[in-house]
C-alpha positions as CSV (number, residue, x, y, z in Angstrom):
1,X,16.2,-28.4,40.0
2,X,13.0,-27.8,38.3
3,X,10.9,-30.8,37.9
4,X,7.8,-30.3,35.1
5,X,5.0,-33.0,34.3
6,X,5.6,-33.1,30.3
7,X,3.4,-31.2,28.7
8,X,0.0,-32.1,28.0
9,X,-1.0,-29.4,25.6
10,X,-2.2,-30.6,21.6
11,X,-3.8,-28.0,19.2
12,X,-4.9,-30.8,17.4
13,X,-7.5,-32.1,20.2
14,X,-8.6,-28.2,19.8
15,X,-8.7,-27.7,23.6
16,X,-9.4,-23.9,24.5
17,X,-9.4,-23.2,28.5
18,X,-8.6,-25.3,31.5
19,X,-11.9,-25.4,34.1
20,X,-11.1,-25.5,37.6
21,X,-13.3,-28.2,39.5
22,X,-14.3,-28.5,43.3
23,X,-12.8,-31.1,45.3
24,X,-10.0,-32.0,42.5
25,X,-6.8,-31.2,42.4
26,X,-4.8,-28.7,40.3
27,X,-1.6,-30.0,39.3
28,X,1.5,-28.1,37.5
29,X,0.0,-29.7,33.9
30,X,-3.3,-28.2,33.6
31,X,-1.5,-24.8,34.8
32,X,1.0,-25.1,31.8
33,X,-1.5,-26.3,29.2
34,X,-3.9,-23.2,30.0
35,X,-1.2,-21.4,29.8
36,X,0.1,-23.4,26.5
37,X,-3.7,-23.2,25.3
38,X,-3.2,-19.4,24.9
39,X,-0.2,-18.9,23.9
40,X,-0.8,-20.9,21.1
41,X,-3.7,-18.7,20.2
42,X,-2.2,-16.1,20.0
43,X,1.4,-17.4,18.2
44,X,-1.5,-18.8,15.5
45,X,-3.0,-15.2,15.1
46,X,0.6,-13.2,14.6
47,X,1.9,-15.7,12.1
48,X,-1.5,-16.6,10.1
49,X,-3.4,-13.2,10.5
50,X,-0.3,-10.9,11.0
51,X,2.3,-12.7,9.0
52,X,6.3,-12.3,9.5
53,X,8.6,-8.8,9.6
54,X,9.2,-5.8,11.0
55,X,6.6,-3.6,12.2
56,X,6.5,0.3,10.5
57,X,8.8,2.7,11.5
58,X,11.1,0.4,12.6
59,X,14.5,-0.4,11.0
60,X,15.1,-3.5,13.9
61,X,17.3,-6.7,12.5
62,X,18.7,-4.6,9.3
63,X,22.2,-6.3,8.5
64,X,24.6,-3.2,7.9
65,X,28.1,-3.2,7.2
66,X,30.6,-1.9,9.3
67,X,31.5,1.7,8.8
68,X,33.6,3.3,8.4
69,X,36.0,0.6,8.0
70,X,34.4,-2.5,5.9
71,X,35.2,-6.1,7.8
72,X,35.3,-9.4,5.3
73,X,34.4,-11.2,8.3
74,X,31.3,-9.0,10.6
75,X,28.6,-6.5,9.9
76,X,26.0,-5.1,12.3
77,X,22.8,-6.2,13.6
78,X,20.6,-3.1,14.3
79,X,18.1,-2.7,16.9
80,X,16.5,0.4,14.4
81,X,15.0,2.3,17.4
82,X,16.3,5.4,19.3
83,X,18.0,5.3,22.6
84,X,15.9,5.1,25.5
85,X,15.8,8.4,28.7
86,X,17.2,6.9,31.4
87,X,14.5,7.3,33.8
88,X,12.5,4.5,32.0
89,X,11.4,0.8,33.4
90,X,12.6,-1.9,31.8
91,X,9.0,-2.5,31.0
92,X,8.6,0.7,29.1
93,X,11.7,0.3,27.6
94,X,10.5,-3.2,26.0
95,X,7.3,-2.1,24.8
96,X,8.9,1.4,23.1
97,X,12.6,1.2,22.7
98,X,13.3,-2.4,21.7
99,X,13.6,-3.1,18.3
100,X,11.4,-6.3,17.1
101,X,10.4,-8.7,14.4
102,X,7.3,-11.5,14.7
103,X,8.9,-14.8,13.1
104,X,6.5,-17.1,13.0
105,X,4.5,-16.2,15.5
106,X,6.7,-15.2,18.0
107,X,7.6,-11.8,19.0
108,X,11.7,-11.3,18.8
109,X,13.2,-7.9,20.7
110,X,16.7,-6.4,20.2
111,X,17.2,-4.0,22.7
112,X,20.7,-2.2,20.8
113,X,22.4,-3.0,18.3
114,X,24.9,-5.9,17.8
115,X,27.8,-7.2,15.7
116,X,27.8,-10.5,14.8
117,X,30.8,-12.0,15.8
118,X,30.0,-9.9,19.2
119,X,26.6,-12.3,19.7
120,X,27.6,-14.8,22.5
121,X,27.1,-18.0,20.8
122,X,29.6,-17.0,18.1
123,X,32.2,-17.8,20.5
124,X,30.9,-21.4,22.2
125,X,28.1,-23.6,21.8
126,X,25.4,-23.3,24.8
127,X,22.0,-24.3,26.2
128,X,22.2,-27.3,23.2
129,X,22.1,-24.8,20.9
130,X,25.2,-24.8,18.1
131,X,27.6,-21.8,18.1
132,X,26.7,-19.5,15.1
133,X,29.6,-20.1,12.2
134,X,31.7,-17.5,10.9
135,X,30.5,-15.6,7.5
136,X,31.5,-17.7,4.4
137,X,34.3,-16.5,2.5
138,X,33.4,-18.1,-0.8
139,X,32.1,-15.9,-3.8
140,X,28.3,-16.0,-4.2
141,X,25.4,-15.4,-2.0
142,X,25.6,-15.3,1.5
143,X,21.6,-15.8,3.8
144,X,22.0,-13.8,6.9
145,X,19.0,-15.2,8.8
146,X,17.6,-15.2,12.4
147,X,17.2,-17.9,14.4
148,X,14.1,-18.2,17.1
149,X,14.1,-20.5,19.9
150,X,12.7,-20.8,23.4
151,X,14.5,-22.8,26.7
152,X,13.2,-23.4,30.0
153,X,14.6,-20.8,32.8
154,X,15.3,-22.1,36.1
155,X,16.9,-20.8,39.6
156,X,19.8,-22.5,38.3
157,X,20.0,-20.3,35.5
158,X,18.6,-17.1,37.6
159,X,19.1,-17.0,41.1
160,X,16.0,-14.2,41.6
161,X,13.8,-17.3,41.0
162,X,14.6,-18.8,44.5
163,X,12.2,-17.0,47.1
164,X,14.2,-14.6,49.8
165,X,13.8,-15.2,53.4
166,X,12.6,-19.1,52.8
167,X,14.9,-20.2,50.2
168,X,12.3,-21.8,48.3
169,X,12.2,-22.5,44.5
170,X,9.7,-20.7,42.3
171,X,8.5,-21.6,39.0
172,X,10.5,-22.1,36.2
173,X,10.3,-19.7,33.5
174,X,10.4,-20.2,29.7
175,X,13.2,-16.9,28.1
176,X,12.6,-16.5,24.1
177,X,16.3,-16.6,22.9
178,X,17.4,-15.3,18.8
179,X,21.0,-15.4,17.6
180,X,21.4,-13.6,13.8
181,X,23.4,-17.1,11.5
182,X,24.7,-17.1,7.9
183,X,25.1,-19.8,5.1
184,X,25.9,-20.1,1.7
185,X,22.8,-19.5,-0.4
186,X,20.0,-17.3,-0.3
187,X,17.2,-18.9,1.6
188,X,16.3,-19.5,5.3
189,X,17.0,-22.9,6.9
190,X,13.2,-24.8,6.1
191,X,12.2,-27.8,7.4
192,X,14.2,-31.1,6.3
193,X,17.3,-29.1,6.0
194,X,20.1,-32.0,7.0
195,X,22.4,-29.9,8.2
196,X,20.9,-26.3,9.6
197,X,17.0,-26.8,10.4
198,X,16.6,-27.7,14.1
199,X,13.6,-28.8,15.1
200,X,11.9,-26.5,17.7
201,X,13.5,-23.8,15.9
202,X,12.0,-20.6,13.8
203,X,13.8,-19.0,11.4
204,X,13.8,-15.7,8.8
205,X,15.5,-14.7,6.5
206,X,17.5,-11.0,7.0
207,X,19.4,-10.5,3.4
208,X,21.4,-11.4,1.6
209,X,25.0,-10.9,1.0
210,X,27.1,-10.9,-2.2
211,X,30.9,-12.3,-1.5
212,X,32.7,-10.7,-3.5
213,X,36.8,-11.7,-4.4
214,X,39.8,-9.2,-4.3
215,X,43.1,-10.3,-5.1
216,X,42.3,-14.1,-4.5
217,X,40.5,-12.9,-1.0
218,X,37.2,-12.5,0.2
219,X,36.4,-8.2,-0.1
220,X,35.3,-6.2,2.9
221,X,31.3,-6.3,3.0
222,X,30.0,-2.7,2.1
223,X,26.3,-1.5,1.6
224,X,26.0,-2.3,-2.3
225,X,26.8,-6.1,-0.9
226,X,23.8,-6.3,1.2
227,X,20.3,-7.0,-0.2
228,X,17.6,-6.3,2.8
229,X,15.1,-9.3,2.4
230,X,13.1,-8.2,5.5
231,X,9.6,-7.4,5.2
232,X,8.6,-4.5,6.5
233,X,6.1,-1.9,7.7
234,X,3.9,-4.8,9.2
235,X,1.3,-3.2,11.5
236,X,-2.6,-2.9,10.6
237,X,-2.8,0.4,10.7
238,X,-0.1,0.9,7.7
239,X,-1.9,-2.0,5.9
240,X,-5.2,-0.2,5.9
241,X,-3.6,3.1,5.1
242,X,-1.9,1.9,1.9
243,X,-5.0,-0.4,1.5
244,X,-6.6,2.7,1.3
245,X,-4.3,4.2,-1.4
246,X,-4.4,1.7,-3.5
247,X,-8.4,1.7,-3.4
248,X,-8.0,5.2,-4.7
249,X,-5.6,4.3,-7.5
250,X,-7.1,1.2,-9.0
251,X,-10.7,0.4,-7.2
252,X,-12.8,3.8,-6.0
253,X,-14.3,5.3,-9.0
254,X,-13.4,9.3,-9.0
255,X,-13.9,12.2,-11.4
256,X,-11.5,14.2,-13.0
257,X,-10.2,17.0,-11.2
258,X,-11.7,19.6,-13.1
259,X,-15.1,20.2,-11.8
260,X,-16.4,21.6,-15.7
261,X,-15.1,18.1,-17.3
262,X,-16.6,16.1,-14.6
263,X,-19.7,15.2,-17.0
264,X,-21.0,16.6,-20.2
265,X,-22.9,18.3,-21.0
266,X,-23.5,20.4,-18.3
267,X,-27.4,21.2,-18.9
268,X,-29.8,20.4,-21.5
269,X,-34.1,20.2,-21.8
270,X,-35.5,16.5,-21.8
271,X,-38.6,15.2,-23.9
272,X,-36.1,15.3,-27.4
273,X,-35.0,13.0,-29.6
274,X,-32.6,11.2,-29.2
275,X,-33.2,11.4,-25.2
276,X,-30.6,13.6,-24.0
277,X,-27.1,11.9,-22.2
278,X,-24.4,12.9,-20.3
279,X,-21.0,11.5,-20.8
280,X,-19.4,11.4,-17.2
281,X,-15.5,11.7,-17.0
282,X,-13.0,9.8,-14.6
283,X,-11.4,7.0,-14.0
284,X,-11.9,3.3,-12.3
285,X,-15.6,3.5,-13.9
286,X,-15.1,-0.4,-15.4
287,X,-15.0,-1.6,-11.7
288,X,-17.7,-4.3,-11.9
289,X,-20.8,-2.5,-13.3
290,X,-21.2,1.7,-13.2
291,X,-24.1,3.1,-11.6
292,X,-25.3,6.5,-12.3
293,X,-28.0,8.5,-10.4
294,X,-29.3,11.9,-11.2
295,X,-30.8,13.6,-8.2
296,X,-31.2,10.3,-6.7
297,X,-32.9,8.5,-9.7
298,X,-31.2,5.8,-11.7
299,X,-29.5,6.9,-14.7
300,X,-29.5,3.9,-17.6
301,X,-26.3,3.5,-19.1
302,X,-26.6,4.7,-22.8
303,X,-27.1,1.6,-25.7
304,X,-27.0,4.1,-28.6
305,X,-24.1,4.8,-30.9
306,X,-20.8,5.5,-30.1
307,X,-20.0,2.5,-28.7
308,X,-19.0,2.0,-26.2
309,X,-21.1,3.4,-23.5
310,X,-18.7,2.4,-20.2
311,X,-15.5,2.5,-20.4
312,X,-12.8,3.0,-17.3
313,X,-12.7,6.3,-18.2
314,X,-16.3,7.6,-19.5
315,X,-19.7,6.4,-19.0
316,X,-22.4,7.5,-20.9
317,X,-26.0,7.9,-19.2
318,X,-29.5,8.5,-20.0
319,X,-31.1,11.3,-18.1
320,X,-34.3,10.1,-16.3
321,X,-37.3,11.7,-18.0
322,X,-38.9,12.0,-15.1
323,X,-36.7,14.6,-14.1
324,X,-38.5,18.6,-13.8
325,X,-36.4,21.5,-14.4
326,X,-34.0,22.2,-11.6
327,X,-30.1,21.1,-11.2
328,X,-29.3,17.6,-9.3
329,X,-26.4,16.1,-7.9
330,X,-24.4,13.8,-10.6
331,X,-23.1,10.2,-8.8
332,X,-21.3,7.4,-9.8
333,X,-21.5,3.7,-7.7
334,X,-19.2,0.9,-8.9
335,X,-18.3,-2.5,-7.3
336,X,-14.9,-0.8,-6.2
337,X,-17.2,1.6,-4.0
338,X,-18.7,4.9,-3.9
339,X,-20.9,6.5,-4.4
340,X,-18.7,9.8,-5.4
341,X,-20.5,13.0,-6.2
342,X,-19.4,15.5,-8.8
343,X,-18.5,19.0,-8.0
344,X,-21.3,20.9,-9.4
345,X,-25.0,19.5,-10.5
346,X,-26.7,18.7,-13.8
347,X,-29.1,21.3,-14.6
348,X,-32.3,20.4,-15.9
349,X,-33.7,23.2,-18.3
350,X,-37.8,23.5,-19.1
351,X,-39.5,23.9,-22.4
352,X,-39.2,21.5,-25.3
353,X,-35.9,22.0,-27.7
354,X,-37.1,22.5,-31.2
355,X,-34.3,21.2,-32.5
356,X,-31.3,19.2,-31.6
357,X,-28.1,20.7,-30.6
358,X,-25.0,18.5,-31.4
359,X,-21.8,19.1,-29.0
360,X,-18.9,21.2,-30.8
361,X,-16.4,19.1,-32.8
362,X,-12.8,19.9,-34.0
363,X,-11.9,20.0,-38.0
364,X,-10.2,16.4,-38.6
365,X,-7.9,18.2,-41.0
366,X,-7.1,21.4,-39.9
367,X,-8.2,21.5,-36.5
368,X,-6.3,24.7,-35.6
369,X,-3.8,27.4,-37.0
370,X,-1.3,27.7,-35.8
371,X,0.4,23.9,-34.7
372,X,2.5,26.0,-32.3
373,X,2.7,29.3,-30.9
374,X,4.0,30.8,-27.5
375,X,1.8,32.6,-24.6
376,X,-0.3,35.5,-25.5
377,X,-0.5,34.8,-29.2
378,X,-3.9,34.0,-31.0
379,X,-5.2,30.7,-32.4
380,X,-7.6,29.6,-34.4
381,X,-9.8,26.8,-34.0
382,X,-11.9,25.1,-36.4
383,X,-14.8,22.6,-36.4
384,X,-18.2,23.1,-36.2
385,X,-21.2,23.9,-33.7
386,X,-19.1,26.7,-31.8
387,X,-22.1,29.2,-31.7
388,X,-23.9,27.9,-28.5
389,X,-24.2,29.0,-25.2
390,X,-21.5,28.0,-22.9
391,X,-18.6,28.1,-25.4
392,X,-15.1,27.4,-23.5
393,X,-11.6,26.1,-24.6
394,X,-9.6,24.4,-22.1
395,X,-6.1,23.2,-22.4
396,X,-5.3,19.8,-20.7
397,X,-1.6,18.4,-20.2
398,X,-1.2,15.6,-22.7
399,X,-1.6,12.1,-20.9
400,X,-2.7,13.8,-18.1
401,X,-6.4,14.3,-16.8
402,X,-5.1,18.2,-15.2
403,X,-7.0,21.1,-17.6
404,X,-4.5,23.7,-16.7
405,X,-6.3,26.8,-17.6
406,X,-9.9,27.7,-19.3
407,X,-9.8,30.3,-21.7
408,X,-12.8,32.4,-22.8
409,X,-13.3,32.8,-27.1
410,X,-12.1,36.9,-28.3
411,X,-14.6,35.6,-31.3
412,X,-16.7,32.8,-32.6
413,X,-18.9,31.7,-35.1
414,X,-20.7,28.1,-35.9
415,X,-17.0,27.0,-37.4
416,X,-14.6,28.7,-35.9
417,X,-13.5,30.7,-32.9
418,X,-9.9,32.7,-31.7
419,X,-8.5,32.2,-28.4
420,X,-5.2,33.8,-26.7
421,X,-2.3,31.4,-25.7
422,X,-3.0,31.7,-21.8
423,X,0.3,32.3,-19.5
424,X,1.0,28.5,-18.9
425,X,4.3,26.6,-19.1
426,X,5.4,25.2,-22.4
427,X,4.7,21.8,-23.5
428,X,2.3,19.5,-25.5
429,X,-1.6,20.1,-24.8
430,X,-4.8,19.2,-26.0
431,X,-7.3,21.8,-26.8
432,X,-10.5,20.8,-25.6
433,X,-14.2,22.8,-26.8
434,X,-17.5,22.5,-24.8
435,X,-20.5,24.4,-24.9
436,X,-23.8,23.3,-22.9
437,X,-24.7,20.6,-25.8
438,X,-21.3,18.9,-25.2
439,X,-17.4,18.5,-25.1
440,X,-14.8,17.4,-27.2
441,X,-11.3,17.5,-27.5
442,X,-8.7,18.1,-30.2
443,X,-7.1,15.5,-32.4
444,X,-3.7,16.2,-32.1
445,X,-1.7,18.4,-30.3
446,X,-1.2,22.1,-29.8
447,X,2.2,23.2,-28.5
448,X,3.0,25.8,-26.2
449,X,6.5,27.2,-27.1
């Protein structure tokens, strides 16, 4: 019969190692609390820095139903991992073909999968621990939770502990022991519970079950009955990669996908009046506060009309004057990260502009004729400042940021200019017009049908 000094160990005195000393003793309590001292450490990490569930890729502690004949009174506990090659070690076998969950620390293992009346406590209390009651039959919710324990292993228990050839005692062994419970409700056993919590005890909830009544009787469980409350894909490496997606949805600043809409315009001479801007084109640009560079050099965010000069889509920049003529790389930094480079560069043109070139706009009342019209017929656009250089139509999916095709004028003049319907699919667009002194986009829509 093992005899063990109780146990010294208290996280609360903050204790971190046991030191050996010369000419003193080691007893079996400053073994155990070393060994308590880091198992505690390392319980603390998984439950505060981990957290609880099931790790990705796993399906381990999923309540099923039984198939293919539903039971009122059982369901199945899966282990959620494939079935091991024979020629494995138990050791390998524990690491990579053992279902598990961390409750509260602790680091539970199914090896295959299970009923529940099958589990051996269902049939008899044992080791002080209560046998595990049958599902309720009442109508309403039904927790299906697991319950985490640990008790003390001894040659008693496991004859292998008693050394061969001398018959000797080793030590004593602590065995992590789970059983899958149920009550009526829809929460886990927590602490004060009268008549489930037991102290010494972890538990977590599985899901929850929805008794439903046939004929005056309890119906046989089937999948629409069971609610998985487990939390899963809990490993670092899956945090960080949906981290990571998120960061690209809602926090990383990016431009749209078309490189020629990235910013606008796409050249222009400096030393005019008004200074000359670029409007660049994204998304997650109202992350903290944009900043712009322009071959490397700071880019102010505009102050002059329209307001508003930042938005989460568009930011509107000054172009450093002390720029020479050349083209430069075009990047956004905001407090979500970057910096992010556009596509293609800003290209600074020499000589002094005589006179000020205004971006092409659309007619507000008649942008273009027809509303509607199917591929390869004509169209006529209307607005003004459509005789510069770099004249191009685009049409971009409505509510989308995807320019699905560019299309090159058959005429123009400073008011109008004719395009072909390109061969894309049929839908609602907006017609977008940019030349080198700017961009802008149609009011309303133009149909493809």
């Amino acid at each position: 019969m093992a005899v063990i000094t109780t146990s010294t160990f208290d996280p609360l005195k903050a204790r971190v190692n046991v030191r050996l000393q010369q000419g003193v003793p080691i007893v079996d309590a400053d073994w155990n609390e070393g060994d308590d001292i880091r198992k505690f450490e390392l319980r603390a990490y998984l439950k505060w820095f981990v957290g609880e569930g099931i790790p990705d890729g796993s399906a381990a502690f999923r309540i099923d139903p039984i198939t293919p004949t539903p039971a009122v009174d059982d369901c199945i506990i899966r282990a959620g991992v494939a079935t091991p090659p024979g020629e494995l070690t138990n050791y390998d076998k524990g690491l990579r073909f053992a279902g598990r969950a961390i409750v509260d620390g602790l680091d539970v293992i199914i090896p295959a999968d299970i009923r529940y009346k099958a589990q051996p406590l269902f049939t008899a209390a044992a080791f002080g621990v209560p046998q595990i009651a049958p599902l309720p039959t009442a109508a309403g919710p039904i927790a299906v939770y697991l319950d985490v324990w640990e008790r003390l292993i001894t040659s008693q228990d496991d004859p292998s502990l008693v050394l061969p050839g001398i018959g000797t005692e080793s030590c004593a062994r602590m065995k992590r022991e789970w059983c899958v419970r149920s009550r009526t409700g829809n929460v886990a056993p927590l602490p004060g519970d009268p008549t489930d919590f037991i102290a010494g005890h972890s538990y977590y909830l599985l899901a929850v079950i929805t008794r439903r009544i046939s004929g005056g009787n309890p119906a046989p469980i089937i999948l629409s009955d069971v609610q998985d409350r487990r939390h899963l894909r809990l490993t670092l490496a899956s945090m960080e990669s949906r981290i990571a997606v998120l960061e690209q949805l809602v926090l990383l600043p990016a431009f749209v996908a078309d490189p020629m809409q990235q910013f606008v315009p796409r050249s222009g001479t400096l030393g005019q009046q008004p200074p000359l801007e670029v409007t660049l084109r994204g998304k997650n640009f109202d992350v903290g506060t944009p900043r712009v560079t322009i071959g490397g050099v700071a880019a102010a965010i505009s102050t002059g009309p329209p307001q508003p000069a930042a938005t989460a889509t568009t930011v509107r920049v000054v172009v450093p004057p002390s720029l020479t003529p050349g083209t430069y790389a075009v990047a956004i930094t905001t407090d979500g990260g970057g910096p992010v480079t556009a596509a293609t560069g800003f290209n600074v043109v020499a000589g002094l502009m005589a006179v000020v070139v205004s971006p092409p706009t659309f007619d507000t009342t008649n942008p273009f004729v027809p509303l509607s019209a199917p591929v390869g017929a004509t169209v006529t656009i209307h607005g003004s400042n459509f005789d510069q250089p770099g004249l191009d139509v685009q049409f971009r999916r409505v509510d989308t940021d995807f320019v699905l095709a560019h299309v090159a004028p058959l005429s123009s003049s400073a008011t109008q200019c004719t395009i072909q319907v390109p061969n894309i699919d049929a839908g609602a667009y907006h017609l977008g017009v940019s030349t080198n002194a700017g961009f802008n986009e149609s009011p309303i829509e133009f149909n493809i049908i």
